[in-house]
N, C-alpha and C positions, 0 to 999 in steps of 0.2 A: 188865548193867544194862538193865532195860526203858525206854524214852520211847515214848510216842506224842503222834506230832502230830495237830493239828486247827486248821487255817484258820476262825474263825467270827468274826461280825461284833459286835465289843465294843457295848454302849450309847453307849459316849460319840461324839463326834462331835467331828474336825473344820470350822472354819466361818473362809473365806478371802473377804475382799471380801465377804461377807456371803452367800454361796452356800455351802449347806449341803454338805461332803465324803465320802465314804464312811468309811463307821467304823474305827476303828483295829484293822490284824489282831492278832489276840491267837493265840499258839501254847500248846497244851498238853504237860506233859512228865510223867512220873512216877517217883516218887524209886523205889530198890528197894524199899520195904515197900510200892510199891502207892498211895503219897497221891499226891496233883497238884500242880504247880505251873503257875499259869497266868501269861501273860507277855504282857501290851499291847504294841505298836509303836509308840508312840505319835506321835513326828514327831524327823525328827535326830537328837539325842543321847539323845531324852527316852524313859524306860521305865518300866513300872509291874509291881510282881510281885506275887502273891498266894497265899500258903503256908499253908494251916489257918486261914484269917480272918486271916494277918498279911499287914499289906500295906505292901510299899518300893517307893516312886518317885525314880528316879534321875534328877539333873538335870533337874527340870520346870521347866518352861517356859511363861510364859500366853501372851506374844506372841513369832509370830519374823516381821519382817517384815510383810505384810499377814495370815500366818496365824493365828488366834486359837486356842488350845485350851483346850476346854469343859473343865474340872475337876469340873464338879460331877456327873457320870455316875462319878467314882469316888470310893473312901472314902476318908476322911480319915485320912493315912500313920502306920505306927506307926511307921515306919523314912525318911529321906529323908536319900539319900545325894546328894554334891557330887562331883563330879572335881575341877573348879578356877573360877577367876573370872570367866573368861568369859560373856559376855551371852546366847550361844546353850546356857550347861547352866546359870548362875547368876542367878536370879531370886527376889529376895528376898518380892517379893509372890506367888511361887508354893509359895513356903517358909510364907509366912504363911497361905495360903487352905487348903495341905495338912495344917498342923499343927494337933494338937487337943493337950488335958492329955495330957503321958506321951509326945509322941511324940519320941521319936531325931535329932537330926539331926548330921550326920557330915558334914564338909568337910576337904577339905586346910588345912593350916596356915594360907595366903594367903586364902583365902577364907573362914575360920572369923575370924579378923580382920577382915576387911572389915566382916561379916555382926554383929560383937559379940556371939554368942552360938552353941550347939551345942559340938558336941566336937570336937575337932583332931584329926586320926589323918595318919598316913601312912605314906608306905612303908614296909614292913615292918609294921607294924602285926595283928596278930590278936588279934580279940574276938568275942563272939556280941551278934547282934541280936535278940532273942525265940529264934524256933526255930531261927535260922538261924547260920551260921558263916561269919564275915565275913574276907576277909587282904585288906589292903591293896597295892596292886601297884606300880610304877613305871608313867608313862604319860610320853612328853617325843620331843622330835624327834633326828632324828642327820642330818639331811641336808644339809648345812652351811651353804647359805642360807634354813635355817630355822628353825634351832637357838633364835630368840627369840619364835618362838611358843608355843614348849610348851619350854623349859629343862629340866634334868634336876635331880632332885631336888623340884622343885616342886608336882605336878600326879600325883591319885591314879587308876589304876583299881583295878575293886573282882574277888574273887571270891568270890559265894555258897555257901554251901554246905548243900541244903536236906535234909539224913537222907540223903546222899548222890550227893546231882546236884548237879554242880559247872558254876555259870553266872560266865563269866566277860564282863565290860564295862569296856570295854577303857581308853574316856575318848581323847581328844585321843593319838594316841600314833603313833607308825612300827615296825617292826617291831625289837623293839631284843631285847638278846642275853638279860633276863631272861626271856622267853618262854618260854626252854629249860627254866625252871623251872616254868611254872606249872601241869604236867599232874600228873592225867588231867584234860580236860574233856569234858562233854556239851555244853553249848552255850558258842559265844563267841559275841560282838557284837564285832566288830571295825569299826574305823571308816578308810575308806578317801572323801574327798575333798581336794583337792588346792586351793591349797598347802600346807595346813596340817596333815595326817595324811598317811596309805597312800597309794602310788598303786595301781594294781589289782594290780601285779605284786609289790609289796608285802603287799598286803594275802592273797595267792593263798600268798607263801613262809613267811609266818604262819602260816596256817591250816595248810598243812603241817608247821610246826615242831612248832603247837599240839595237832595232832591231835584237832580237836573232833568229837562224831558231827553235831552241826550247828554247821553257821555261817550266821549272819546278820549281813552287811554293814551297815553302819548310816552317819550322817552323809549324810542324804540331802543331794545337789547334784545337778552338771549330771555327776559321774562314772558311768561307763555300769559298773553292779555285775553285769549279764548277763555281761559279759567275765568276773568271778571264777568265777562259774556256769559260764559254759560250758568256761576253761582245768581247772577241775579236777573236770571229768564227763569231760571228753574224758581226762583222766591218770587213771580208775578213781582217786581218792583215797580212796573210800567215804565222803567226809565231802556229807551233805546239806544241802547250800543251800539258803534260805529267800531269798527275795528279796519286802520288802516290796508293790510293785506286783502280786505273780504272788499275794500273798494278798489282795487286795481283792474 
């Protein structure tokens, strides 16, 4: 299966404190018959994809903090998927700014509730989104004094499936035993800051398990994601690491 990547600088923009930020890195990939998928980084948990003019945003988010993100440098979602309730992937006025007539929206159980409206899915779950083919994942903690930030059963990751490129994101999650199921992948998004997901060494025995041709660390904090970078360049894993700051 072909991918190529390409680091290039999205339109949109983030804007912190009122100081305009470098644009969000966007990776390109290609399915086996040769189309694109292009994929925003957007900030944390937030991501945008774009398959043949369809475009799914996952967990947007308009404010985190002092950071603001500009929405209006992308198009309005045909697809927007939810992991779970949480403040940093659930934003219901970024649900509202994304959505046009006809667009999809997909939450977990718990926060399809909250929100009153969109479709419930969860784990286990498999449907198609336009061109895309959607499986619903487990995503929840095991670490014992964490177990109630992310519960089991609760809290979805998603995996894409675009004519063959399988992008998997990951949502709120530790490295738990269904992973062994989720291959093959081309890309994961795994989400590694602490206390609440991966720790790096975590997040390193994942990507091994998962066997993606890339990973991209995600859930930006104060976690140092060069440590996953550099333990599994130095083990030859052949899986290539994307590190948000290294594509600015």
């Amino acid at each position: 299966m072909s991918k190529l990547f390409s680091a290039l600088f999205a339109a949109a923009t983030a804007v912190s404190c009122s100081i305009q930020q470098p644009a969000f890195p966007v990776a390109k990939f290609t399915t086996p018959s040769g189309e694109e998928v292009a994929v925003s980084m957007i900030h944390h948990g937030s991501i945008a994809l774009s398959y043949k003019g369809f475009n799914v945003q996952v967990d947007p988010v308009l404010k985190m903090g002092s950071t603001e993100i500009d929405y209006t440098a992308f198009p309005k979602a045909d697809c927007i998927l939810v992991t779970h309730e949480h403040g940093d992937h659930y934003d219901p006025a970024a649900i509202d700014f994304l959505s046009k007539d006809g667009t999809r929206v997909l939450l977990n159980p718990a926060t399809q509730a909250l929100l009153g409206r969109g479709e419930a899915v969860a784990n286990g779950d498999t449907l198609r989104v336009g061109p895309a083919g959607l499986i619903v994942v487990p995503a929840y903690n095991i670490t014992e004094d964490h177990l109630q930030f992310h519960p089991k059963g609760r809290d979805n990751g998603y995996i894409l499936d675009f004519d063959g490129l399988r992008i998997y994101i990951s949502g709120d999650t530790e490295d738990i035993e269904e992973m062994r199921t989720f291959g093959p992948l081309d890309v994961a998004f795994l989400s590694a800051n602490q206390p609440y997901t991966m720790t790096t060494t975590q997040c390193v025995e994942a990507a091994m398990t998962l066997r993606p041709r890339t990973l991209v660390p995600y859930h930006l904090s104060d976690t140092n994601m060069q440590e996953i970078k550099t333990v599994l360049d130095s083990n030859d894993s052949g899986i290539e690491v994307l590190l948000y700051e290294e594509l600015r």
